[in-house]
N, C-alpha and C positions, 0 to 999 in steps of 0.2 A: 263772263271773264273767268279764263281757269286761274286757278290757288296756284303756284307753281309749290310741288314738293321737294321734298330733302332729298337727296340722288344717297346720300351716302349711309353704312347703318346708323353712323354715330346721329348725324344730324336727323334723321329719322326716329331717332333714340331720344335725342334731345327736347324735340317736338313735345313728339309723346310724351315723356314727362312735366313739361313747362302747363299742356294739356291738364295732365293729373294733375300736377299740384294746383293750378287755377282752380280747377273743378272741387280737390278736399278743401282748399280753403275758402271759397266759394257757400260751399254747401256748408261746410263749418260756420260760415259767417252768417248763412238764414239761419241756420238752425238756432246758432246762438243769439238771432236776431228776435225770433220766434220764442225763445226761452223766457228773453230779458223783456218782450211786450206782454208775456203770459203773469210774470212773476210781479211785473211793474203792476198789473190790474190788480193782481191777487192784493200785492202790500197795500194798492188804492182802498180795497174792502175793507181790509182788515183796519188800515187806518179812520177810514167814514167809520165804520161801525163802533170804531172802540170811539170815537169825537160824538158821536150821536148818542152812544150807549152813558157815558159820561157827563154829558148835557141832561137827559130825560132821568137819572139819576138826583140831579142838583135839587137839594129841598125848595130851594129860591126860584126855579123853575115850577114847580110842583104849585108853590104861592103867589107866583106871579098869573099862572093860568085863569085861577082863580081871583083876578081882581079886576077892578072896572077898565082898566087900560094897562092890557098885558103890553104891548109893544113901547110902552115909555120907560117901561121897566127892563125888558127881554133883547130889545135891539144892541143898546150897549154891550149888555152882556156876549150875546150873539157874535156879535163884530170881533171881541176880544178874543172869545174861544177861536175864532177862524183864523183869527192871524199868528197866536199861536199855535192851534194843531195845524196849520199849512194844509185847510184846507180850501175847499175854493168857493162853501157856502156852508152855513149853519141857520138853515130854516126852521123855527116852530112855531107851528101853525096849533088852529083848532080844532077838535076831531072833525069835522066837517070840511078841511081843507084851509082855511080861511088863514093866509100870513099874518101871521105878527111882526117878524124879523124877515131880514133878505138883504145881502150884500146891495140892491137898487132899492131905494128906499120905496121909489116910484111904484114898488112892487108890492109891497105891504099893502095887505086888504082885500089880495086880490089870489086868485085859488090856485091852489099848488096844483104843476104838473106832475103827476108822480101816483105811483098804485099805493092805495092808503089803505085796502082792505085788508092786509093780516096784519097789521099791525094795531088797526082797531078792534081785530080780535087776540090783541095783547102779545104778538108776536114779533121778532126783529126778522126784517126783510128787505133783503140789497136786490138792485138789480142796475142796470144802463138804458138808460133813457134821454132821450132830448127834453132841454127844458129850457128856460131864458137864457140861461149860460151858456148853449152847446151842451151837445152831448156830455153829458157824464155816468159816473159810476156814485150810485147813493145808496144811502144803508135809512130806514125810516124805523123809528124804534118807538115805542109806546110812555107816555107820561102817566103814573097809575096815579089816583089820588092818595093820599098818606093814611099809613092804617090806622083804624081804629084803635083810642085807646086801651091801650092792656093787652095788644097783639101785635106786635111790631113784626112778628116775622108772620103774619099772613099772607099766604100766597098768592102771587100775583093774579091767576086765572080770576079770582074772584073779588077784585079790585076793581075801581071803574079806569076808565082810559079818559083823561081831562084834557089833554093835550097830545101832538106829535114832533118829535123832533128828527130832521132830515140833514143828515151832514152829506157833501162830496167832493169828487177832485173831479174837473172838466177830463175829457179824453185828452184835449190837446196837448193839458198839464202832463198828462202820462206820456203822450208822446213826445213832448220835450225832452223830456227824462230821457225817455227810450234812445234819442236822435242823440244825447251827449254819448250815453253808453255807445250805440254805434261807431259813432267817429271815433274812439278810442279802439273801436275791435275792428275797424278796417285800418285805421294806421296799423296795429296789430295783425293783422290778414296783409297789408301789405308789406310789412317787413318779413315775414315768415314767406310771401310770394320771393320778395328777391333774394332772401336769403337761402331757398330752395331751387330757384332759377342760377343763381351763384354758383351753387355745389351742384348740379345739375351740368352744367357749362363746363367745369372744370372735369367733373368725373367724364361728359363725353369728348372731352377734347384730350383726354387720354386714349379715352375708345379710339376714336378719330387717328391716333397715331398707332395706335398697334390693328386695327384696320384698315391702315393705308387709304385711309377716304372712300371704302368700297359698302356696299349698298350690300342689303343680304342676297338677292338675287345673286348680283359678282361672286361675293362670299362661297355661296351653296355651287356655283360652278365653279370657283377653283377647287372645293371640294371634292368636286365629282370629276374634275381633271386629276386632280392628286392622288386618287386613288387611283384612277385609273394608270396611270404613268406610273405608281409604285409597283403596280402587280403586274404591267407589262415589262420594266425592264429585267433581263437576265441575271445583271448583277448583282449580289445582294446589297442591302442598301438597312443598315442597323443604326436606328437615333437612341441615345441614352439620354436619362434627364441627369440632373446634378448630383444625383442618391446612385446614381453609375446604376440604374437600373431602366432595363428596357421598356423606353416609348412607346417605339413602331420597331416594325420590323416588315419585310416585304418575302413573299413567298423565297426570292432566290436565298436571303438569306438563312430561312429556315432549312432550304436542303443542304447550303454548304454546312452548313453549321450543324445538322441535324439536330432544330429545334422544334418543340410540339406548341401548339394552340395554344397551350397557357402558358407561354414565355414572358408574354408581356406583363409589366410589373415586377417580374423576377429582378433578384440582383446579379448581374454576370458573374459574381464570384460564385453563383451555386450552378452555374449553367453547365458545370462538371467538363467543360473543355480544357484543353492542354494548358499547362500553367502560361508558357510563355505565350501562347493566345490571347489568356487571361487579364497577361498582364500589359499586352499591347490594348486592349483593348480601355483597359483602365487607366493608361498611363494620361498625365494631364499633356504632356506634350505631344504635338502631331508626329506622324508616325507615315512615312511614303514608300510605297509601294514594298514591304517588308513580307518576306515568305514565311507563310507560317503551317505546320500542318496538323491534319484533324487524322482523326481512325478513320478514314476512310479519303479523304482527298488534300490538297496542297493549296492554299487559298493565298491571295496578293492583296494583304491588308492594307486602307488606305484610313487616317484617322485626322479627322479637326475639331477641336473642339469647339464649341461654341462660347465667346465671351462678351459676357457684357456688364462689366466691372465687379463682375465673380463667376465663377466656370457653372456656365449654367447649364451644361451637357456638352454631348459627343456626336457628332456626326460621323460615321463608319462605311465606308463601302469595300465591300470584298468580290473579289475575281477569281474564279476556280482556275486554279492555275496544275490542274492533274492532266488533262490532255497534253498542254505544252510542254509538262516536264515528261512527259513521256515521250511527246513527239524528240524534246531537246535528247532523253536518253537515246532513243532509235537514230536520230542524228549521230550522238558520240561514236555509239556500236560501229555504225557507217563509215568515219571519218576512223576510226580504226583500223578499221577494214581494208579504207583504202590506204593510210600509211601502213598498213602489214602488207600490202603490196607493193607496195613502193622501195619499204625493206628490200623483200625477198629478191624485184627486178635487182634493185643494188647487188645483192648478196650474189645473183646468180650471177648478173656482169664482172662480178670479180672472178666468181669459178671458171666462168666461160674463157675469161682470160688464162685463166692458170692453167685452163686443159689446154687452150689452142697455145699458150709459151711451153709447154711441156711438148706435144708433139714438135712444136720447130725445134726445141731442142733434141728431137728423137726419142725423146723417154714415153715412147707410145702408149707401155704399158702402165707406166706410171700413172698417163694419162686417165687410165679408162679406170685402172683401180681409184682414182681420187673422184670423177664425176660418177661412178657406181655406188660409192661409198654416200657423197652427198644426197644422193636420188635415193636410195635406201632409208637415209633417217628421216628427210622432211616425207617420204609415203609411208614411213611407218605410222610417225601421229595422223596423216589423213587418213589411212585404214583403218585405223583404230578409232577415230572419234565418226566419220562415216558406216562405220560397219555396228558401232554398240548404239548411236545416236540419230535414227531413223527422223527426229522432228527437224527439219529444214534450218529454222529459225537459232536451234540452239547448236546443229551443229557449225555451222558459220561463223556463230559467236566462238563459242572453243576456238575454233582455227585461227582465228584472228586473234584472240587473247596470247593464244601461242607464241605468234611472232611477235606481239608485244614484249610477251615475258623476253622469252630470246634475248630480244633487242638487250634486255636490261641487264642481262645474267641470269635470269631463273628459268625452272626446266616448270614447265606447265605437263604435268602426268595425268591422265585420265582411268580412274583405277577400273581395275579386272572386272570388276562385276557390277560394271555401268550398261546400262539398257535401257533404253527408252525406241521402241517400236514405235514409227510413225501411225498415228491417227487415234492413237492411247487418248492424248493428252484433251480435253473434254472442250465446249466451248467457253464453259464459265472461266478457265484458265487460260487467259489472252497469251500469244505470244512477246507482247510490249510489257508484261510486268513478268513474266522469264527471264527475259531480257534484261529488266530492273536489276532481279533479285538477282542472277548469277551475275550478270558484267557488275554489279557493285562489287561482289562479295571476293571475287576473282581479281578484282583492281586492286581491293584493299591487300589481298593477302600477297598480289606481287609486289605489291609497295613494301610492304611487311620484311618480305623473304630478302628482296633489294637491299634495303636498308640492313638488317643485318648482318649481312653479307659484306655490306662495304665498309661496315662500322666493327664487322670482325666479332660479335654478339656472337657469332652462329660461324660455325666452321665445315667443312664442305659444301657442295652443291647447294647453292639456294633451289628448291622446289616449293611448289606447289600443285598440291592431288587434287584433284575434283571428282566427287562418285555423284551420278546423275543414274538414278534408276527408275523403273514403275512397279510398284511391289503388287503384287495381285491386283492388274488394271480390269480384270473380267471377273471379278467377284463383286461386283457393287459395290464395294467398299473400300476399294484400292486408293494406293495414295501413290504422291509422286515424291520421292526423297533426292533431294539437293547438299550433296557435304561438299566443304571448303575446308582443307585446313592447308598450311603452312610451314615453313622452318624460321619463321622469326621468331620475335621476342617474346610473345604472349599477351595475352591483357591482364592486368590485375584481376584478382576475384573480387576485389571490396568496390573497382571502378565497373564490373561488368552489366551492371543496371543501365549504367547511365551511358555506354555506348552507344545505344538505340536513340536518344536523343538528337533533337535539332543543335546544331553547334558544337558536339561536342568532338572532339580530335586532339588527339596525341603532335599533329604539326602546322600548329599554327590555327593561329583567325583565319576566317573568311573559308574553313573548311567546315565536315562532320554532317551533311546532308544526306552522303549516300546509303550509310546503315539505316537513318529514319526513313530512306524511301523503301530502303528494302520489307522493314519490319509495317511499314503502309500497305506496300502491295502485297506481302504475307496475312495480314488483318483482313485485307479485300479480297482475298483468295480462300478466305477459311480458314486457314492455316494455322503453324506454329514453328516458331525459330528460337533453338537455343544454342548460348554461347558458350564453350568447354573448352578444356587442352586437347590438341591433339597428336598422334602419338611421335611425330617430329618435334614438340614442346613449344609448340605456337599458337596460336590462335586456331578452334574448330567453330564453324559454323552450321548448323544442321538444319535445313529448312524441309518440313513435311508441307504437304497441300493437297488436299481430296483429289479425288479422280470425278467424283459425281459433284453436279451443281451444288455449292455449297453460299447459305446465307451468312454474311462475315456478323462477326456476333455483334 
């Protein structure tokens, strides 16, 4: 017949110690079983000895040996002493063996069972033997004759031996004993059984609920699923415990995050990332799908806490969200691109009219001087930004920023000693974060130039200069220089820290992203961008960027 076992840890758990504790209390119970039959003999001895030693002491003992009929004498006595030292006989006999006394009268006269020879040689000697009674434990002690006069303390060795006296307790009497003691130490072994079985029960029937009922086998496989699934998904995937310090953490999110090996334990406030990172990640309330960014990439923080009637941790998943804001900028650049054409079809359908209503009105020459004139200004900026701007990508971007500007009132200038030679620009320096760093900086500064302009801040021409050059690209150490400035307002000097920041803007919520991407993809390029006046009294931005493969610091 199979045992059926415990499938689950806890009940496995349970077992096992219902097990143990049977087993300590068990053993505890012989041992102390084992104690109390040792000690029971021992007090047996010691009590025969000191009842036998006490008797063969008695002068009246000593006198009665010595007369014609010790047992008319002796028996009384005898019987007395036994019932009160509670023992279970008090024999004295004659050295020869011969009773006198004996709890069966029947017995008197007839030869003691029991070893009488050291104590014939004036010796006390216990031992357990069978004898009318059952088994017992006897102590036989020597009766010396009374000293001679005028030497009371003559030593026994050389005294005669006149008699023996033998006290004892039966075994059974001891095991009586023993059997009361017992039944008091297993009701005792068994209250200590159920009251260990009790808290036993209780502690795994907690187990039981925070191990869902699963056996260690299950256990050790979701284990080894767990892991396995945390280090396969891409996403990063950060658990905090209640001390807002790192649990687990899974590979994705040690790269988004640029965390090392001994993260775990740390508190996220030392984890040295951007405050407002910081502070999503600490916050006690959930936090969904919230853009936040690192020195190096744009992350789509998701946050739960965990509760269970006190905040016992955080659950965090993060999504590198740097490719899609980049893809989303290349989109914008695009969607420019094509309303700057869109524009221009407009712009040119109106001219196309004014030349063709000027010739039906005869003004031929009219004609050719105003669509000469037009054709003149818009190829003057494509010559100029085609002829100084050899890299594909940025000059597209200018031409399109152009008609933007246009569109708004601002003159988008691209200064004299702008130069960028196609095939300069290295591979470490993508063309999607050019892209970034000039269409942000170029947005802002016609917003800039715009708004003064209509706000009357700024008087003449709204422009905006862009110098875009490659300063010694074949020296190995060439960089590429990016200036922006403006005829708007300016930034304050005391706020110009905090322009780089996520959220921050001069118009309105739900702006101030595009300088943190910019000063992002400057960080990722190697680079460096500072903010100054520039010499229209507006806002300068100057961004450098290596020419050769550069590690971002």
């Amino acid at each position: 017949m199979r045992i059926p076992r415990p499938r689950s840890l806890a009940g496995q758990l349970f077992a096992m110690q219902v097990v143990l504790v049977a087993v300590i209390v068990a053993s505890g119970a012989l041992f102390a079983y084992v104690i109390d039959r040792s000690q029971a003999e021992e007090t047996a001895r010691r009590q025969s000895t000191a009842t036998a030693a006490a008797v063969a002491d008695s002068p009246s003992v000593a006198a009665a040996a010595r007369s014609a009929d010790p047992s008319a004498v002796l028996q009384p006595y005898a019987e007395r002493v036994r019932r009160d030292a509670g023992v279970a006989f008090v024999t004295i006999m004659a050295p020869d063996g011969t009773r006198w006394t004996h709890p069966q009268p029947g017995e008197i006269g007839r030869r003691y069972l029991g070893e009488t020879e050291q104590a014939l040689r004036g010796e006390v000697h216990s031992e357990t033997t069978v004898g009318v009674l059952g088994s017992s434990i006897r102590t036989v002690v020597p009766v010396f004759a009374p000293a001679a006069p005028g030497d009371p303390a003559a030593p026994s060795a050389g005294r005669k031996v006149i008699a023996l006296v033998s006290a004892g307790i039966t075994i059974e009497r001891i095991s009586e004993q023993v059997r009361e003691q017992v039944m008091g130490l297993l009701l005792a072994a068994g209250g200590a059984l159920a009251l260990g079985g009790l808290g036993t029960h209780v502690i795994n029937a907690r187990l039981r609920r925070h191990t869902h009922g699963m056996n260690a086998g299950e256990l050790s496989r979701m284990h080894d699923y767990h892991q396995a699934a945390l280090h396969a998904v891409r996403e990063g995937l950060l658990m905090l415990d209640g001390r807002r310090r790192i649990a687990l953490v899974n590979d994705g999110a040690r790269e988004l995050l640029g965390l090392g090996e001994d993260s775990v334990g740390r508190p996220v406030a030392e984890l040295g990332l951007p405050p407002a990172l910081t502070g999503a990640l600490l916050a006690s309330e959930p936090r969904v799908d919230e853009v936040h960014l690192t020195a190096d990439r744009i992350v789509v923080v998701n946050t739960s806490p965990v509760i269970g009637g006190e905040h016992r941790g955080t659950v965090v998943t993060l999504r590198d969200h740097t490719e899609l804001q980049a893809l989303s900028g290349e989109l914008d650049s695009e969607r420019g691109f094509s309303h700057a054409l869109r524009s221009q079809a407009h712009e040119a359908a109106n001219r196309l009219h004014t030349v063709v209503s000027l010739i039906e009105l005869g003004r031929v020459d009219e004609a050719v001087d105003f669509a000469t004139a037009e054709l003149e200004l818009a190829q003057v900026l494509t010559d100029r930004v085609v002829g100084a701007v050899g890299e594909p990508v940025l000059a597209a971007l200018l031409l399109g920023k152009a008609s933007q500007a246009n569109e708004r009132g601002v003159e988008l200038v691209l200064a004299e000693d702008s130069r960028i030679d196609d095939g300069v620009l290295p591979p470490s320096l993508p063309a999607r974060d050019l892209v970034t760093i000039l269409g942000n900086l170029v947005d802002n500064a016609v917003e800039a130039a715009s708004e003064a302009a209509v706000s009357g801040a700024r008087t003449g021409r709204a422009r905006v200069t862009v110098t875009a050059r490659a300063e010694n690209p074949s020296g190995g150490g060439g960089e590429l220089l990016i200036r922006v400035h403006d005829t708007g307002t300016g930034v304050d000097p005391d706020r110009a820290a905090d322009v780089f920041h996520r959220g921050w803007s001069t118009r309105g919520s739900g702006r101030g992203l595009g300088l943190a991407l910019v000063r992002q993809a400057v960080h990722r390029a190697g680079g460096a961008i500072e903010l100054g006046t520039g010499p229209d009294g507006g806002a300068q931005f100057t961004v450098t960027l290596p020419l050769t493969a550069a590690v971002p610091a």
